[in-house]
C-alpha positions as CSV (number, residue, x, y, z in Angstrom):
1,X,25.3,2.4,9.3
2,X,21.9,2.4,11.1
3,X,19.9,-0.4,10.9
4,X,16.5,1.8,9.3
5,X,18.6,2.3,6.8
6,X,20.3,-1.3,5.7
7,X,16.7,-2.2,5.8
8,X,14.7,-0.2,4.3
9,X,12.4,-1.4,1.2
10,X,13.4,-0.8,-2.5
11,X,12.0,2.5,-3.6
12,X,11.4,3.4,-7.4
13,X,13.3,6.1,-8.7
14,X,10.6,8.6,-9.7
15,X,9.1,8.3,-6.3
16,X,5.4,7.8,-5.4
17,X,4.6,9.2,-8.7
18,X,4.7,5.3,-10.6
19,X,2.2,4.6,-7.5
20,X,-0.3,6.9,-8.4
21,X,-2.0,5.4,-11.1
22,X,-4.0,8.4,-13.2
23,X,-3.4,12.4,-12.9
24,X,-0.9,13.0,-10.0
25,X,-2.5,15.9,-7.8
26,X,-1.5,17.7,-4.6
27,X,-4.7,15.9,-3.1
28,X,-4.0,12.5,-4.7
29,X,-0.2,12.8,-3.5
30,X,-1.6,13.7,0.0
31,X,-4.1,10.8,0.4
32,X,-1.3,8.2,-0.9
33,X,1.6,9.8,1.6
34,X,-1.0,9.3,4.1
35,X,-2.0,5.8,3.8
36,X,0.6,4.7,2.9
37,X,2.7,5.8,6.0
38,X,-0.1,4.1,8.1
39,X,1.1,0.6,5.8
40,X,4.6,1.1,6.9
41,X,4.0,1.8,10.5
42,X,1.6,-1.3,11.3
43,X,3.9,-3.4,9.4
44,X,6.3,-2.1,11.9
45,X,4.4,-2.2,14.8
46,X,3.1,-6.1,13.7
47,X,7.0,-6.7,13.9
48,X,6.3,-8.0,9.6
49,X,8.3,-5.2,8.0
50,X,11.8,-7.1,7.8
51,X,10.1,-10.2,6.5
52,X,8.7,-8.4,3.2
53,X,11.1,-7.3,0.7
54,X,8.8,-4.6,-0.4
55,X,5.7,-3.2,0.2
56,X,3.7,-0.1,-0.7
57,X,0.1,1.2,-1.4
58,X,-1.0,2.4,-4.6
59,X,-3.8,5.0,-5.1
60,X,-6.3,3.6,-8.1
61,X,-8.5,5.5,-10.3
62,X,-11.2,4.0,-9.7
63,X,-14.0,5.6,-6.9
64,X,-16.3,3.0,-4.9
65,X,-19.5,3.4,-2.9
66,X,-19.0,3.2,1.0
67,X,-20.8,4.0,4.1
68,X,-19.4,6.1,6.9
69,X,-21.3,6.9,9.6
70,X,-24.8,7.5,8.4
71,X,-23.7,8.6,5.0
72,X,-22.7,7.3,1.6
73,X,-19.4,7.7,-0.2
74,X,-17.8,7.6,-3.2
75,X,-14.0,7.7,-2.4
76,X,-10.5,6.5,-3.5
77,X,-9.8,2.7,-3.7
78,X,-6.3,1.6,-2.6
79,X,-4.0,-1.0,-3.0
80,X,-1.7,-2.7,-0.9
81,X,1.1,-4.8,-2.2
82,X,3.7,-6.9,-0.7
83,X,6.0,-9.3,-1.7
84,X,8.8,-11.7,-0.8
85,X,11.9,-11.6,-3.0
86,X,15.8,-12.2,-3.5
87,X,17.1,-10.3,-6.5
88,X,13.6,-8.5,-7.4
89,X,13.4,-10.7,-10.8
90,X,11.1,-12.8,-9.1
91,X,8.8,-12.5,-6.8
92,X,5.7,-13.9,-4.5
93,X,2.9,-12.2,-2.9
94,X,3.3,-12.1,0.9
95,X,0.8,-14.1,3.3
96,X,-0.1,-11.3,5.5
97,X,-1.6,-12.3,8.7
98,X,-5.7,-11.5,8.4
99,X,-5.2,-9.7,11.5
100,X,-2.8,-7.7,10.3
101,X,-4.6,-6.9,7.1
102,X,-7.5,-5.8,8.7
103,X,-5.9,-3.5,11.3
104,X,-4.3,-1.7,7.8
105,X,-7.2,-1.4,6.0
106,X,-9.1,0.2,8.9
107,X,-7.4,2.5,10.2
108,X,-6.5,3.5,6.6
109,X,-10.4,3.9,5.9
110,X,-10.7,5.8,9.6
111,X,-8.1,8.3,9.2
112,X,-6.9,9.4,5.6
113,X,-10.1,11.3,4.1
114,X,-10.5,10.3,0.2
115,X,-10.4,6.7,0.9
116,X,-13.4,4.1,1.9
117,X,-12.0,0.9,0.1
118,X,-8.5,-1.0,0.7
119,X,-7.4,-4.4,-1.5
120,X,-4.7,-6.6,-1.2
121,X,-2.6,-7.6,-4.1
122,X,-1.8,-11.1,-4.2
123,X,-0.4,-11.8,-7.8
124,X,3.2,-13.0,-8.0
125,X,6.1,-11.6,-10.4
126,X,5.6,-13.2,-13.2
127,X,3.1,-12.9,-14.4
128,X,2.3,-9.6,-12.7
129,X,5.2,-7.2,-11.9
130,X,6.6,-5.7,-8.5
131,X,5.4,-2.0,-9.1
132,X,1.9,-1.4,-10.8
133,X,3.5,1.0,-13.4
């Protein structure tokens, strides 16, 4: 069995759907598909992906100012989350590398149109859960 495939991430059953948080919409599955792919290929790249038991981004409802180039925006926020686990019934947030973190964030910012903010999760399960939904 390939490797890619032993070690890839848990993924929830209904899909990206429980990490949209709000109305689902063609545009709104779009900008999460996007970023999120970025995510998974720096954490690749970084050489981090097998030392996180799951990670993901999450598109929230919520729209913050930015500047891009000489103009304001109000665009998508996202979130990134990544944790360390065993079993899944616990879990704690992983220590991403700052340079790491900022590489993410902006090329996330820089190429997926509908985003100018990205945050880092960093609660642990409990009291917060894996998924955001």
């Amino acid at each position: 069995m390939p490797d890619a495939l032993i070690e890839r991430h848990p993924f929830p059953g209904p899909g990206l759907a429980v990490r949209i948080i709000g109305e689902i919409t063609r545009e709104r599955i779009r900008i999460l598909q996007e970023a999120d792919q970025i995510y998974m290929d720096i954490l690749h790249e970084d050489g981090l992906y097998n030392e996180i038991w799951q990670a993901f981004s999450v598109l929230i409802p919520v729209q913050t100012v930015g500047v891009m180039g000489d103009q304001r925006t109000y665009e998508n926020l996202l979130g990134l989350r990544a944790v360390t686990s065993t079993d899944g019934m616990t879990a704690d947030w992983y220590r991403m590398p700052a340079d790491t973190l900022t590489k993410i964030s902006n090329r996330i910012v820089n190429s997926v149109r509908g985003i100018n903010r990205v945050v880092y999760d960093i609660t642990s399960k409990p009291p917060g859960t894996i998924e955001w939904e």
